[in-house]
C-alpha positions in Angstrom: -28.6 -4.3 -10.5 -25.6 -6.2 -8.3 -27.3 -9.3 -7.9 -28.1 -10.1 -3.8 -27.2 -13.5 -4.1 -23.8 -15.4 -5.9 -21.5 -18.1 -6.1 -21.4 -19.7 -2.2 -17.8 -21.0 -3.2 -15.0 -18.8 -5.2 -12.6 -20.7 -8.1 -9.2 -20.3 -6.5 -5.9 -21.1 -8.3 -3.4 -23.0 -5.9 -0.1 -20.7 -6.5 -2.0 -17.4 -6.2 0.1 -16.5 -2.9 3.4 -17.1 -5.0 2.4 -15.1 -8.0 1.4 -12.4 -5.6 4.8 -12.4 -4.2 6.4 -12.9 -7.4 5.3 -10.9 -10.2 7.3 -13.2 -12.7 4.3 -15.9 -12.6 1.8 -13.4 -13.1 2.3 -13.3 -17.2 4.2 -16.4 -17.2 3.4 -20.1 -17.4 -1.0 -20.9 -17.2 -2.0 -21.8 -13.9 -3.9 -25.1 -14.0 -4.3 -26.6 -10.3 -8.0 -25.6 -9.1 -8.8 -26.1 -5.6 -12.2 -24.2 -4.1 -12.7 -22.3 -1.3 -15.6 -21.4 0.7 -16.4 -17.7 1.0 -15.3 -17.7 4.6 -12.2 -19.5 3.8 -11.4 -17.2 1.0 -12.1 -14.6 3.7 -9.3 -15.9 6.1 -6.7 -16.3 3.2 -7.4 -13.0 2.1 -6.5 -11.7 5.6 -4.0 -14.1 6.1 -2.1 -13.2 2.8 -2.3 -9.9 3.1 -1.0 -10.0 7.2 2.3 -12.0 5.9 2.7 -9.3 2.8 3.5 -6.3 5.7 -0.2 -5.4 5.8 -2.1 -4.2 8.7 -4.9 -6.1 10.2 -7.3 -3.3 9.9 -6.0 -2.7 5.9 -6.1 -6.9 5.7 -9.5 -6.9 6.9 -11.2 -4.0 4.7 -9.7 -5.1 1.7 -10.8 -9.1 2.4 -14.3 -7.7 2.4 -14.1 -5.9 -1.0 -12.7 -9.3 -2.4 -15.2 -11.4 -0.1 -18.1 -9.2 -1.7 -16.7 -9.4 -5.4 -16.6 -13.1 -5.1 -19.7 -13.5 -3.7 -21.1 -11.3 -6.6 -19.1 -12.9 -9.2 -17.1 -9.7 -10.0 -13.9 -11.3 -10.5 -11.8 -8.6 -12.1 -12.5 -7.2 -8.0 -12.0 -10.1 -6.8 -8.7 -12.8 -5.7 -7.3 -11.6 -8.8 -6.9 -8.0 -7.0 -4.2 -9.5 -4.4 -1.4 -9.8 -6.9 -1.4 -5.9 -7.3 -2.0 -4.7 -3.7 0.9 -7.2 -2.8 3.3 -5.8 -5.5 1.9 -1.9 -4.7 3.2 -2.9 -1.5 6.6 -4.4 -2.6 7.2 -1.4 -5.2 6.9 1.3 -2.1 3.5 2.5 -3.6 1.2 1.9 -1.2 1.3 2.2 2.7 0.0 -1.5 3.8 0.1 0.1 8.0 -2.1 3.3 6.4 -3.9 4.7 10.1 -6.3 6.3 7.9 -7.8 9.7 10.0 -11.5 10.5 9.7 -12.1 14.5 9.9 -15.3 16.4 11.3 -14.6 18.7 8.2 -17.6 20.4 8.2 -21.7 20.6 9.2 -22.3 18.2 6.5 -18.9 16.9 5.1 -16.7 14.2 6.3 -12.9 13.9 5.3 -10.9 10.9 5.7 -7.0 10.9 5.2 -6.5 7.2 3.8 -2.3 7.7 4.4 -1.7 6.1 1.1 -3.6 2.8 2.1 -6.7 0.9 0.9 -9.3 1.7 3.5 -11.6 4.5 4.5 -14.0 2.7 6.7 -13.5 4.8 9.4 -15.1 7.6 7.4 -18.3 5.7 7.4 -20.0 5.7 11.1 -19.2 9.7 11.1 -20.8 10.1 7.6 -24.1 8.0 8.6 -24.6 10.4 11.3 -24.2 13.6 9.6 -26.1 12.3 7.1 -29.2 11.5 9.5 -28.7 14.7 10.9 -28.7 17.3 7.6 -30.2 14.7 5.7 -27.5 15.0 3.5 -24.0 14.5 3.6 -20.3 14.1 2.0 -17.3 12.1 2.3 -14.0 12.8 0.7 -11.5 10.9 0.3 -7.6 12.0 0.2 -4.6 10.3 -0.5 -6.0 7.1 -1.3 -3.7 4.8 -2.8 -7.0 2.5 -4.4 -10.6 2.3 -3.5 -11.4 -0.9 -5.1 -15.0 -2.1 -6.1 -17.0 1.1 -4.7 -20.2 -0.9 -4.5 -19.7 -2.5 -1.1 -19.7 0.8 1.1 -22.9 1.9 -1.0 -24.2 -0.8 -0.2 -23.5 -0.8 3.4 -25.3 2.4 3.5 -28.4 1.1 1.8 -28.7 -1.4 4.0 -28.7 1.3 6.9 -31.8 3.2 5.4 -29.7 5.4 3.2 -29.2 6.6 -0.4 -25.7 6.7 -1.5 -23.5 8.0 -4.4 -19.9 6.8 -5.0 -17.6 8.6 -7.7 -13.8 8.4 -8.4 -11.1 9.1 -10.7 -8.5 6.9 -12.0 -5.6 7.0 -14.5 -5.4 7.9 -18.4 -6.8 4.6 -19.7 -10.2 5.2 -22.0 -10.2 7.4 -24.9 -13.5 10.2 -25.4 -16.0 9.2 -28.1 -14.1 9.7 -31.7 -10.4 9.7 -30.0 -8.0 6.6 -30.3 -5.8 7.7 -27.4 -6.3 7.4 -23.7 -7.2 10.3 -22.3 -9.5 10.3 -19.4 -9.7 7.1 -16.5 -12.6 4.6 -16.3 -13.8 7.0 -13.9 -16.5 4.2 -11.9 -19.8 5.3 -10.3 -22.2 3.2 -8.3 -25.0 4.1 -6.3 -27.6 2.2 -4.1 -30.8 2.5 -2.2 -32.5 1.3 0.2 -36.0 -1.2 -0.7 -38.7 -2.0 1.4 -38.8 -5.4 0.5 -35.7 -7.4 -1.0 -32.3 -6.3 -1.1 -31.1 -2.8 -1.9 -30.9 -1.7 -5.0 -27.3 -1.7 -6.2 -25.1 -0.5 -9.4 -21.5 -0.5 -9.8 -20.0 0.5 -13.6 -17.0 2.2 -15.1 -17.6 4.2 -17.1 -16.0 2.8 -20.1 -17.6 -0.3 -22.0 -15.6 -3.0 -19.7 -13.8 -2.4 -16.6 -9.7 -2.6 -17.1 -9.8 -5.5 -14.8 -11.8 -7.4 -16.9 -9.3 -6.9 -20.1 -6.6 -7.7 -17.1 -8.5 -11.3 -16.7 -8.8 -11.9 -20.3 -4.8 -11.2 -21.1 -4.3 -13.5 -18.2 -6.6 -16.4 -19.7 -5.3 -15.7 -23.0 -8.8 -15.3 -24.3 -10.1 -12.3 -27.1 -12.4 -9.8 -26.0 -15.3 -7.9 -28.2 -13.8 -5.6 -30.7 -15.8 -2.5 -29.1 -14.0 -2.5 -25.7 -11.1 -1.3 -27.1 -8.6 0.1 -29.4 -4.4 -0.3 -30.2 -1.9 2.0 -29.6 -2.4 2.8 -33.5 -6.1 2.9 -32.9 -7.3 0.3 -34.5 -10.2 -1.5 -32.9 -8.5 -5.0 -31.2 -10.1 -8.4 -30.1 -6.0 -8.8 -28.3 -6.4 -8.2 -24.8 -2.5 -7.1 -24.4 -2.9 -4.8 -27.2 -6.1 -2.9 -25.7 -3.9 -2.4 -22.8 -1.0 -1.1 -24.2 -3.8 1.0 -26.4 -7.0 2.8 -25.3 -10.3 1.6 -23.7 -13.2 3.0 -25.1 -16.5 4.5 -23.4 -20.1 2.7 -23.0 -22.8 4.5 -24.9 -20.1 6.4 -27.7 -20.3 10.2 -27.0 -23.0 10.1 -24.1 -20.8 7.6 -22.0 -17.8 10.1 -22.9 -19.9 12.8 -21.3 -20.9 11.1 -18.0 -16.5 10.5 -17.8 -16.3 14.1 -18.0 -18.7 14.5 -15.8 -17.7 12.0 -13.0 -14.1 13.7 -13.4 
């Protein structure tokens, strides 16, 4: 369960804007200036960061509340970290950081949003409340997103509306199945929420392989081992080296039934 709560004020690393813009400090010397921000103030630099890298304010703004939420929920590998790549997706020609993302009435009970290659598909959301209200069931899809992010947060939002919700996507090759040693299927995430009448809604967020890749990502980046079950080397060998379970393959959470639900979420 996401916990309702979290840190009031996020760690933040003073150079982060120049290793977003300059993928050279990304692997290079440790960072070791700490300032911290509040979450609002993270908030704004987010936005603001993200405005002077050739985003939109709309694709600024949705993707400062994914990071806002991580942050807030301690989910770091979703978190600040996450600006260095949309900034270089952006700088490679990957992603489209002016997406006008298009929300389609594509049926009684489905809604279709056209992300344009960009980060956001909030305008999906209002149109899939109501249809949902209305059938009492209903389904968004999503096309030509460049990256969804944490999918807790739009779950969430519709728990806290009254509603049940279900979030599944697909990534790259990146997690082997149960008894393989190369990458073969993506961490493929699910969450899911629902609404509580007393408390918070109850919220869950998990790739389905044993760790999320972001949080190998964190530990290359702090130069710190991780648990010899998360992953495996490019010979496939289990590893505790973070750089070689990334040049290898991740492995799934529960052996051949966590394989199964990657399949399944596929």
């Amino acid at each position: 369960m996401k916990r309702p709560g979290g840190a009031k004020h996020a760690p933040f690393q003073s150079r982060l804007a120049d290793s977003a813009t300059n993928p050279s400090h990304r692997n290079g010397a440790q960072m070791t200036e700490e300032i911290r921000l509040s979450l609002v103030e993270l908030r704004r630099f987010t936005v603001n960061l993200l405005v002077n890298n050739q985003f939109s304010s709309e694709q600024a703004a949705a993707i400062a509340a994914v990071v806002y939420a991580a942050q807030r929920d301690e989910c770091h590998s979703h978190g600040l970290y996450r600006l260095f790549g949309y900034v270089q997706s952006v700088a490679m020609g990957c992603a489209n950081p002016v997406a006008d993302p298009r929300a389609i009435d594509h049926a009684a009970g489905i809604v279709r949003v056209d992300a344009s290659f960009g980060f956001s598909v909030a305008r999906g959301m209002p149109l899939l409340t109501e249809k949902a209200r209305t059938a009492g069931l209903a389904a968004l899809m999503i096309n030509n997103c460049f990256n969804l992010s944490a999918l807790w947060t739009e779950v969430e939002a519709l728990s806290e509306t009254g509603l049940a919700g279900i979030s599944m996507t697909v990534s790259q090759s990146a997690v082997a199945p149960a008894g393989g040693n190369k990458p073969l299927f993506g961490t493929n995430p699910i969450a899911f929420a629902w609404p509580r009448p007393d408390g918070p809604p109850y919220v869950f967020d998990f790739a389905t392989s044993v760790a999320a890749r972001g949080e190998i990502e964190l530990h290359q980046r702090g130069d710190k081992p991780i648990p010899a079950e998360w992953a495996v080397d490019s010979q496939g060998n289990p590893t505790t080296n973070a750089a070689a379970a990334l040049a290898g393959a991740m492995l799934t959470f529960g052996g051949y039934k966590g394989s199964a639900c990657r399949q399944w979420s596929s």
